[in-house]
BADRENVEX-518889 format. One record per residue (C-alpha): x, z, y; residue in one letter. Coordinates in steps of 0.001 Angstrom, whole numbers, padded with zeros to 6 digits, always signed. Example, Ala and Ser with C-alpha at 12.3 -4.5 7.8 and 13.67 -1.06 7.14 Angstrom:
! residues 2
+012300+007800-004500a;+013670+007140-001060s;
END
This chain:
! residues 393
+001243+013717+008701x;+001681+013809+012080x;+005781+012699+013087x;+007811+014297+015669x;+009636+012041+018558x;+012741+012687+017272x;+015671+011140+019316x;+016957+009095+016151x;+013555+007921+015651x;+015007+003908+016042x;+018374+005284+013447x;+015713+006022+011205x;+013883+002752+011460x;+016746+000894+011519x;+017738+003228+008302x;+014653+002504+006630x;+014716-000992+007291x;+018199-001494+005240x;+016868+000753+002750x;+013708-001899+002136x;+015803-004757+001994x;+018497-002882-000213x;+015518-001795-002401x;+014079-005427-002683x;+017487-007114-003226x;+018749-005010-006021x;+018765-007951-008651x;+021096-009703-006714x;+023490-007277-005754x;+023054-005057-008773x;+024347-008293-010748x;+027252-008714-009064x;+028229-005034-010621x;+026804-005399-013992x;+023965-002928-013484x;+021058-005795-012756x;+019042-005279-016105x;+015236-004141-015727x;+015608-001143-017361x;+018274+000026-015763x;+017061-000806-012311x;+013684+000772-013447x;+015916+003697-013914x;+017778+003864-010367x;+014199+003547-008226x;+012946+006205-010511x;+014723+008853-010287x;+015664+008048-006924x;+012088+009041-006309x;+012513+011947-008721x;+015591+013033-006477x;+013774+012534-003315x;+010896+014800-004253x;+013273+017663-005523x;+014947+017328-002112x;+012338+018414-000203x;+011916+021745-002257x;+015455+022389-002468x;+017434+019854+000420x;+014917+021455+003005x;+013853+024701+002023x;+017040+026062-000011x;+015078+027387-002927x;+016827+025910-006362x;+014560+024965-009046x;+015739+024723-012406x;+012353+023705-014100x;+011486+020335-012448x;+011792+018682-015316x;+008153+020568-016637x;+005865+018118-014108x;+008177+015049-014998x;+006834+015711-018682x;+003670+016952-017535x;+003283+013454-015736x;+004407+011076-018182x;+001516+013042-020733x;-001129+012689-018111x;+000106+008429-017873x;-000091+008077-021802x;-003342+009238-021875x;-004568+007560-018689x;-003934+004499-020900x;-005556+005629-023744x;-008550+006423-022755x;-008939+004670-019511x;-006617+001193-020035x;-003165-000166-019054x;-003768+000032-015575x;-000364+001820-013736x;-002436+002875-010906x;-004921+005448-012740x;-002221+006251-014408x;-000068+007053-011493x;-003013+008962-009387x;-003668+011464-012446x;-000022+011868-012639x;+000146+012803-009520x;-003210+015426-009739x;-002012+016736-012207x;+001317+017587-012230x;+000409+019008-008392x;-002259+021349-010315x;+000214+022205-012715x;+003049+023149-009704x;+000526+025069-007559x;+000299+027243-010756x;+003933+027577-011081x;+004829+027936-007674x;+002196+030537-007199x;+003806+032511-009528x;+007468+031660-009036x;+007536+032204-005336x;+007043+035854-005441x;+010576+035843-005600x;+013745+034105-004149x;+017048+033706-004774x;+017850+033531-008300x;+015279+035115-009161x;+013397+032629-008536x;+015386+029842-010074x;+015030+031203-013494x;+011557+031595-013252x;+010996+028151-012865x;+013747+027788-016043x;+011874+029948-018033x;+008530+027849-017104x;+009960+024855-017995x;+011383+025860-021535x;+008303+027297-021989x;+006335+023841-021351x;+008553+022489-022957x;+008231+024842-026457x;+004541+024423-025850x;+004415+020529-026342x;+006852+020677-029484x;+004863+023409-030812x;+001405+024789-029607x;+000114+021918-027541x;+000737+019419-030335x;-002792+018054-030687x;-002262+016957-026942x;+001521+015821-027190x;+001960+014727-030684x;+004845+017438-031220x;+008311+015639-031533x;+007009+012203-032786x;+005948+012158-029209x;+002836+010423-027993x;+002142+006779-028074x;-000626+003933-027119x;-002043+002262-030278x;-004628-000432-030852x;-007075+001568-031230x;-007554+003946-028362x;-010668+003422-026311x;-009150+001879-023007x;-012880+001689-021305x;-011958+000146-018272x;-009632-002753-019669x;-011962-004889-019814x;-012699-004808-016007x;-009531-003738-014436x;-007835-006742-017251x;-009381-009675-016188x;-007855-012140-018421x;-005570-010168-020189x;-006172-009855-024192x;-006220-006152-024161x;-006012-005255-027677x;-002112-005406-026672x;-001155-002200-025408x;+000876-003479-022479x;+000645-002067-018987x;-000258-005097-016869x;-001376-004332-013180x;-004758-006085-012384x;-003364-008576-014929x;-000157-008990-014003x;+001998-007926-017191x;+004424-005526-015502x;+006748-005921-018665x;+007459-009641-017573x;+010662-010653-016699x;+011614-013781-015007x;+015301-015395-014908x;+016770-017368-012105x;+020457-018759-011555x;+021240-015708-013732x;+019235-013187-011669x;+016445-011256-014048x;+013422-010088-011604x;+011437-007878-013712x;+007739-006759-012029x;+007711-003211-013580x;+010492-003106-011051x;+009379-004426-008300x;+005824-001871-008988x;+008463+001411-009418x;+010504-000271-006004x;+007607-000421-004221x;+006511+003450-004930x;+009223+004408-004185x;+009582+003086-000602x;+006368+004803-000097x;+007260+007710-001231x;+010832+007682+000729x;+008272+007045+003871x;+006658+009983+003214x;+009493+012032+002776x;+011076+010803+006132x;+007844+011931+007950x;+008120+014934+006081x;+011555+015607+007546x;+010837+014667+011230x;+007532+016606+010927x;+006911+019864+012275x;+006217+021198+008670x;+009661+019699+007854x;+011001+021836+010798x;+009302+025144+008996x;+011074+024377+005873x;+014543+024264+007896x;+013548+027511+009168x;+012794+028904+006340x;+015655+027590+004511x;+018386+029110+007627x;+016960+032179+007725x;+013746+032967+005954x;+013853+036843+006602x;+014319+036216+010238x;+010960+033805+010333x;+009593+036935+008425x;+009914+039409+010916x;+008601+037434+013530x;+005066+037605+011815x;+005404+034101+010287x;+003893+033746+006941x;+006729+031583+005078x;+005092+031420+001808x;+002365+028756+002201x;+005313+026444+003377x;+007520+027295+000612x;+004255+026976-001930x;+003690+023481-000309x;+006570+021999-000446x;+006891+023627-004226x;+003601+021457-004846x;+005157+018129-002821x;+008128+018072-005007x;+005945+018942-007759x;+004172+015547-007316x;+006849+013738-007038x;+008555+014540-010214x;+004846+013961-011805x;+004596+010596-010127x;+008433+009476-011296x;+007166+010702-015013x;+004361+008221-015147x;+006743+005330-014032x;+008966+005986-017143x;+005779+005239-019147x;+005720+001238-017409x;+008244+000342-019547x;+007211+002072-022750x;+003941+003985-022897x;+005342+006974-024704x;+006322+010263-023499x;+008189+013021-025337x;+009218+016459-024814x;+012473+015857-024363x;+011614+014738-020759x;+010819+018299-020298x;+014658+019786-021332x;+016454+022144-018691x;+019080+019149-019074x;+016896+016719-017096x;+016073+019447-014230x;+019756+019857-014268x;+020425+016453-013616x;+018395+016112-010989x;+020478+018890-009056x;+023606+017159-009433x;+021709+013487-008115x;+020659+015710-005134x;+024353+017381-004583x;+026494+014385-005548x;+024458+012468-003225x;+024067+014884+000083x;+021296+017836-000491x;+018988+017781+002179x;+019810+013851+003762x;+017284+010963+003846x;+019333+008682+001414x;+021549+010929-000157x;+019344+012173-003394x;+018606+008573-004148x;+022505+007761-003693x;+023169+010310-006380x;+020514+009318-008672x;+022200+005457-008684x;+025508+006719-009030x;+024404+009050-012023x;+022376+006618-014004x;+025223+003844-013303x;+027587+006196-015029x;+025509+007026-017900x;+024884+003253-018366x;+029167+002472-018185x;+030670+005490-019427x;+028354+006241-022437x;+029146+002651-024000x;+032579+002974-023534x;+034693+003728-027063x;+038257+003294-027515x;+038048-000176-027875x;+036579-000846-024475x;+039480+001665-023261x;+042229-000736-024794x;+040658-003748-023107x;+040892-002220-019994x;+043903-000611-019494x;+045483-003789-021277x;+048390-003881-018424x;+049693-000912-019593x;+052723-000573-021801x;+051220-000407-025943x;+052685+003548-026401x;+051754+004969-022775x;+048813+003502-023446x;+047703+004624-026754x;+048184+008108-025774x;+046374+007628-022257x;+043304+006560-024418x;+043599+008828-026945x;+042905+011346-023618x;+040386+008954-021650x;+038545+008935-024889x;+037159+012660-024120x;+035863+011552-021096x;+033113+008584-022516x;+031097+007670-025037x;+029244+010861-026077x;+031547+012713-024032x;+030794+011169-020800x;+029238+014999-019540x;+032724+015709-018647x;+033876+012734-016627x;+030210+013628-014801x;+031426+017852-014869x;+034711+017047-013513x;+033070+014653-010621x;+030568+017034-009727x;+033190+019993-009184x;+035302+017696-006932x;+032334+017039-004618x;+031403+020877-004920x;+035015+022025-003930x;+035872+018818-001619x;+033311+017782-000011x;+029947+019939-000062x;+027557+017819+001731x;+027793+014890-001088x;+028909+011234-000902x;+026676+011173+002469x;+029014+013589+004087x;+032083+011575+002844x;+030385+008832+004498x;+029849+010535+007765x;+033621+011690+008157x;+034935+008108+007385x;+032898+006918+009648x;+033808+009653+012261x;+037323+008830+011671x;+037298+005199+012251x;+035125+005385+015131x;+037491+007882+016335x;+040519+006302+016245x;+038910+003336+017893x;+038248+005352+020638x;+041764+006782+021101x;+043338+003395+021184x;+041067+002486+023767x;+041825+005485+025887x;+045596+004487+025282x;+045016+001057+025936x;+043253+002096+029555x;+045803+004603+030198x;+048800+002183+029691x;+047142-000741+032022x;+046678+002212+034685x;+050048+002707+034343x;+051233-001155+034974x;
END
């Protein structure tokens, strides 16, 4: 795809350049924070790229899907049985993900795109419970129903043998060219983990691609379409094989995120396909800055970070923390902050989401911005006072 000179072409590079490293480096800064386990790193780059993809439907383009979560299921199906029948490869895996789950969105968004609006949104809802009732219930010779579906020892796995050089491949692990991606190696207290580094490296791509998406003219369309679509309509443009596109794009992405959550642990379940998980993925893309470069993937951290801390928590962990404060203030300060974690931690997550919503619309990257606006601001004031009180000695 062809980019656009766009006049923060270098901001972008430069951007994109502190992304890689940030990417890369995440076991050593993660640590610092207690968030630099493998699984949970997995986790961040994952649906960072989950959150990316949904941002280009609903960041550039405006329309709200609440079915996404259909073609992460619909991915992590088509991984599974990549590896069972063809081996433990990632990268068939991740290529018929990606088919797929694009197959299975052109469908979808064929349909769903006759309308807008709300309309719209609970289409794709109604698609996704739908898929989802389908692999609990009808589809069960091709999902395995609620036991959810597995690599054993004795699928076929044709191509191990040549894509496995060296690898005993009666062990259903997913190894890439024979490296075993669920390796983990320890240094100075640092775990590097190369599932990881294989979902880190996707999803630079794929944050590549989105970037030339934006700065593309088709990226421009989807603006359009997205600040005034009837406008675009009487003008003779045809908006719907933009919309349908970028339906399909996002589509992709959420297929390609659902075969990296099969790295890990071959297995994928219809619970991947609940309206909870397309919810979440709206509030990664809002709590992050719908319709920015980094935002989505912001969001997605800060999300899965929480649901790592705040689900753990009990009232124990509560006491420990808030140990400075007096014994009966805090009892009954606990007894409250107990609500909030543990199998409650929805509402601490609620209550977050409808402070960005009412404070500050444009996400954590908009908070950012104005900070940054501020300071820079203010710097530039004191150096117009500073010049106006030497002109004035």
């Amino acid at each position: 795809m062809k980019m656009l000179t766009h006049p923060t072409a270098g901001i972008d590079r430069t951007m994109m350049t502190v992304f890689v490293i940030a990417v890369l480096t995440m076991p050593f800064w993660l640590t610092l924070i207690g968030a630099g386990y493998p699984d949970l790193m997995q986790k961040f780059v994952i649906f960072g790229l989950f959150a990316t993809g949904f941002n280009i439907l609903f960041g550039l383009t405006g329309y709200l899907s609440f079915g996404h979560a259909a073609f992460l299921g619909v991915g992590s199906y088509t991984a599974v049985w990549t590896f069972k029948l063809l081996g433990m490869n990632p990268v068939p895996a991740a290529i018929f993900a990606v088919i797929v789950s694009g197959i299975f969105a052109l469908v979808i968004g064929y349909i769903s795109l006759r309308r807008s609006g709300i309309y719209f949104s609970i289409l794709t809802l109604a698609f996704a419970q739908m898929s989802y009732a389908l692999a609990y219930s009808v589809l069960t010779p091709i999902t395995n129903g609620e036991t959810g579906l597995r690599v054993i020892g004795d699928d076929p796995r044709v191509l191990d043998g040549i894509l496995t050089s060296g690898v005993d491949v009666s062990s259903p692990t997913v190894n890439l060219f024979g490296i075993d991606l669920t390796q983990t190696w320890v240094w100075n207290g640092f775990q590097f983990n190369a599932g990881f580094y294989f979902c880190a490296v996707v999803l630079i791509i794929g944050s590549y691609i989105a970037m030339c998406i934006f700065r593309s003219p088709f990226g421009l369309m989807l603006k359009a379409i997205k600040t005034n679509q009837n406008r675009l309509n009487y003008t003779g443009v045809n908006t719907r094989p933009y919309t349908l596109a970028a339906f399909v794009i996002s589509g992709m992405y959420a297929g390609l995120a659902g075969a990296l959550l099969c790295i890990t642990d071959p297995l994928a379940g219809a619970e991947r396909m609940q309206w909870t998980a397309s919810g979440e993925v709206v509030l990664m893309v809002i709590l992050g800055g719908m319709g920015t470069l980094m935002g989505p993937m912001l969001g997605a951290g800060i999300i899965k970070f929480a649901e790592q801390k705040f689900s753990t928590w009990g009232k124990p962990e509560l006491h420990e923390f808030l140990a400075f404060i007096p014994d009966g203030i805090r009892d009954s300060f606990v007894s409250v902050a107990s609500l909030f974690v543990g199998s409650g931690w929805h509402l601490t997550l609620g209550l977050v989401f409808m402070l960005i919503v009412i404070f500050l619309p444009g996400g954590i990257v908009e908070g950012g911005r104005r900070i940054l606006m501020f300071v820079t601001g203010n710097s530039k004031r004191n150096r117009e006072i500073q010049a106006a009180a030497q002109a004035a000695e």
